[in-house]
N, C-alpha and C positions, 0 to 999 in steps of 0.2 A: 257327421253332418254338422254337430253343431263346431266344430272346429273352424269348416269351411264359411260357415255364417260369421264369426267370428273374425276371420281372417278380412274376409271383405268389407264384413263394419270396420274395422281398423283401417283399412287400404283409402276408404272412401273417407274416412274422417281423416285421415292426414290428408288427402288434395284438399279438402277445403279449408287445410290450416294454411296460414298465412304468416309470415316473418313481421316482426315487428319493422318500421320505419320509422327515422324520428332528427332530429337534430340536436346535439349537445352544443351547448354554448359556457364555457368558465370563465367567468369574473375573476382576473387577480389582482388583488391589492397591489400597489406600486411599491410598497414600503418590502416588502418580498423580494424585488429584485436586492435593494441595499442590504435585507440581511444576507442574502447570500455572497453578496463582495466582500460585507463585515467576516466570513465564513471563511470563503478562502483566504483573506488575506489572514487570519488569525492562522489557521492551517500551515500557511507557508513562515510565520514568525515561531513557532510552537517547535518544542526544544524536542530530542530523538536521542535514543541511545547508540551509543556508537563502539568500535572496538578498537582499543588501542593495541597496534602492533609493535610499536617500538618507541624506545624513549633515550637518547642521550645528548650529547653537550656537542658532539659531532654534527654539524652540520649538511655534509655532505655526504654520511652513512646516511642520517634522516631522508635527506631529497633520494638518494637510491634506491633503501626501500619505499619511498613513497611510488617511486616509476616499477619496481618490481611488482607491488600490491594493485595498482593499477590494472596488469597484466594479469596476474593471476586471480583476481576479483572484478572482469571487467562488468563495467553497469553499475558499481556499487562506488558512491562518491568518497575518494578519500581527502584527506586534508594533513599539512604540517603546518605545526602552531608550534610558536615559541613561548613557552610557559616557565618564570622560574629556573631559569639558565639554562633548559632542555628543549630539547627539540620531539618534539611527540608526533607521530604517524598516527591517524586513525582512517578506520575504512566503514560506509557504511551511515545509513540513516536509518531506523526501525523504531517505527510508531509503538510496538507494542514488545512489552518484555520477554513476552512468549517467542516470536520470530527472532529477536535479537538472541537470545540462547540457543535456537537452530539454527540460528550462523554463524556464532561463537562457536560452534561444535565444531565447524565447519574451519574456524579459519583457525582453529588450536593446530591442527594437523599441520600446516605452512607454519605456523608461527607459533611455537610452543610457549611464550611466556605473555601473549597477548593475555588484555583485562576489556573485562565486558566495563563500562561507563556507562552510569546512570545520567538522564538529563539534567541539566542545573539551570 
């Protein structure tokens, strides 16, 4: 009996609970939006580790692998830079050292004499 008493004091106390109602309003400072432009743009100038797959004085072995790396890393930016009478392939942006070593793992297997590059 006293379960059923129970049950019904609770039954009857929840309908005359009521949900709150109310209005939020947030003031944002203006200077908020400029940090966040100072943000991205520093983000998009900010240096990445990358992986070098190939390195020589050859010219148009460099542009082949670069079209090869392309294909079999597609989504991942590559690049050929003339550095020091060489011609250098890298593939790849990674914000952190950690991800950039799981996809050095990854691109060793295609490219056995690739080198992880730290940002400079």
């Amino acid at each position: 009996m006293k379960a059923l008493y129970c049950t019904v004091l609770c039954l009857g106390l929840s309908l005359s609970c009521y949900s709150q109602e109310g209005e939020i309003n947030i003031t944002q400072d203006k200077e908020i939006e400029t940090l966040l432009n100072i943000y991205v743009d520093n983000n998009k100038n900010s240096k990445y580790y990358t992986i070098q797959i190939h390195s020589s004085k050859n010219s148009s072995s460099a542009q082949n692998i670069k079209t090869a790396a392309a294909s079999d890393f597609p989504g991942w930016p590559s690049s050929l830079d003339f550095i020091h009478e060489y011609y250098k392939v890298t593939v790849g942006e990674f914000k952190s050292k950690f991800e950039a070593q799981q996809k050095y793992v990854i691109v060793l297997k295609k490219y056995p004499n690739a080198q992880l590059l730290k940002p400079q």
